[in-house]
C-alpha positions in Angstrom: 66.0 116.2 159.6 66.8 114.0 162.4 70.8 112.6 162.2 71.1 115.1 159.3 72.3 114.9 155.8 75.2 112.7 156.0 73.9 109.4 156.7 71.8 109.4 153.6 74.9 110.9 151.7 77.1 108.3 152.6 74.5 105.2 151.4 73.9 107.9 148.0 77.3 107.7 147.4 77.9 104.2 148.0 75.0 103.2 146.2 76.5 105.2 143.3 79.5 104.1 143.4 78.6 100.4 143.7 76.4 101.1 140.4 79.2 102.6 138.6 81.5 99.6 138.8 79.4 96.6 138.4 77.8 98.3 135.4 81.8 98.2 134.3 82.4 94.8 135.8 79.3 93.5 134.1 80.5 94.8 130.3 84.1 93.1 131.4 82.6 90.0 132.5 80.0 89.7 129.1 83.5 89.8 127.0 85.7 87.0 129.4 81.7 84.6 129.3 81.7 85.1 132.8 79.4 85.6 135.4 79.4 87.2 138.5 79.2 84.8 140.6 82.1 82.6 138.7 84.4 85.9 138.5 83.9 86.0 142.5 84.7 82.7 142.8 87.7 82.2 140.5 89.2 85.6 142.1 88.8 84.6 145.6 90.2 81.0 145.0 93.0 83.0 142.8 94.1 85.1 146.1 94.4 81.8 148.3 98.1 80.8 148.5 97.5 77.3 147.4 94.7 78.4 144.6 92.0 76.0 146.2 89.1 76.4 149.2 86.3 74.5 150.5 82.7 75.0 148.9 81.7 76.1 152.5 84.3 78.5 152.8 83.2 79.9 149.7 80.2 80.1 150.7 80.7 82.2 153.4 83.5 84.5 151.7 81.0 85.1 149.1 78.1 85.4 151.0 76.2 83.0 149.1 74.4 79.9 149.8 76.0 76.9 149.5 74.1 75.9 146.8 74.6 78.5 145.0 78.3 78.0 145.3 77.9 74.4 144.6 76.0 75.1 141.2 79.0 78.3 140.0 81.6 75.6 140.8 79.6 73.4 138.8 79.5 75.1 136.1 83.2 76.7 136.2 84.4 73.1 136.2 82.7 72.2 133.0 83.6 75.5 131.5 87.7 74.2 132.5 88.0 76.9 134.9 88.2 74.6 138.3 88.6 71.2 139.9 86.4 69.7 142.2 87.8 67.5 144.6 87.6 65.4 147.8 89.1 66.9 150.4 92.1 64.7 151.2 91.1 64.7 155.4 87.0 65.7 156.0 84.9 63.2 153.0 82.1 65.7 153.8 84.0 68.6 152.1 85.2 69.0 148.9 87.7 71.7 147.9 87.2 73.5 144.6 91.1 74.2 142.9 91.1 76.7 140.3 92.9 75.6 137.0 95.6 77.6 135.0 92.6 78.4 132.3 90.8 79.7 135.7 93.2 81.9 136.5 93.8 83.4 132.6 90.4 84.0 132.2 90.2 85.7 136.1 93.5 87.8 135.5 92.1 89.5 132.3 88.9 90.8 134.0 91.0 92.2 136.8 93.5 93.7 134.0 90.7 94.9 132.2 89.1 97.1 135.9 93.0 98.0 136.5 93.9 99.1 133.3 94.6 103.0 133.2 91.3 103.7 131.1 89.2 100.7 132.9 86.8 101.9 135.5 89.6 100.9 138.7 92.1 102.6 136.9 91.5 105.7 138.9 92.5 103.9 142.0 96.2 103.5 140.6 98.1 103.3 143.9 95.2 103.7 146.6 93.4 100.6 146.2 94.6 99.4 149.5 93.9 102.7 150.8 90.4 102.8 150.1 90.4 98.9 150.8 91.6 100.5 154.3 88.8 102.9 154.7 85.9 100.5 153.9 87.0 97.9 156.4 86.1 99.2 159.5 82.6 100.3 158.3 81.7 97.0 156.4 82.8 95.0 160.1 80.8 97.7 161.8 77.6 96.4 160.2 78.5 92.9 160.3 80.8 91.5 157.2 83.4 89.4 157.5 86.6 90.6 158.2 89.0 90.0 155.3 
């Protein structure tokens, strides 16, 4: 077998592993009326220091289409979940701000991955470390680097 075993081991494993925890994140998110796409969104605006971010630079964090973006935050602010609002300098862009209910509802999925019997529980203490490990293969095949 040309390259040998390991490069298909390594997607197999992946793969597996990628299976594993959105089939947990998917039972997490059915409990918190989430979806994917919104939990994305609330966490990533969640981890910015001032809780808010351009649609486009959603967009791109998420690897989604703009529209895309444009329809979750849509829906996230009827839900209560975040603001949309006119960027105060560029009236092209508008910045989506999550809300305190945003962040609730975020923080008790990631509670619920984290907890000791939740599917990230395992990772107690290495989840930079395997955060670490992935990075230089995910910017070797072109993501963003985070």
């Amino acid at each position: 077998m040309a390259g040998g075993p390991w490069p298909f081991m390594a997607m197999c494993s992946i793969g597996r592993l990628h299976s594993v925890l959105k089939k947990a994140l998917d039972v997490e998110l059915k409990k918190a009326d989430l979806s994917r796409t919104g939990y994305f969104l609330l966490t990533t605006l969640a981890l910015t220091g001032e809780g808010s971010a351009r649609l486009s630079t959603l967009s791109r964090f998420l690897m989604m289409h703009p529209t895309s973006v444009k329809l979750t935050a849509d829906q996230l602010e009827r839900d209560g979940l975040v603001t949309l609002l006119p960027h105060p300098h560029d009236r092209r862009a508008t910045l989506v701000r999550i809300t305190g209910d945003g962040r609730t509802r975020a923080a008790a999925v990631n509670e619920a991955l984290e907890s000791p019997s939740g599917p990230l529980g395992a990772l107690d203490g290495i989840h930079r470390s395997v955060f670490e490990a992935l990075q230089p293969v995910r910017l070797a095949v072109g993501d963003l680097d985070l």
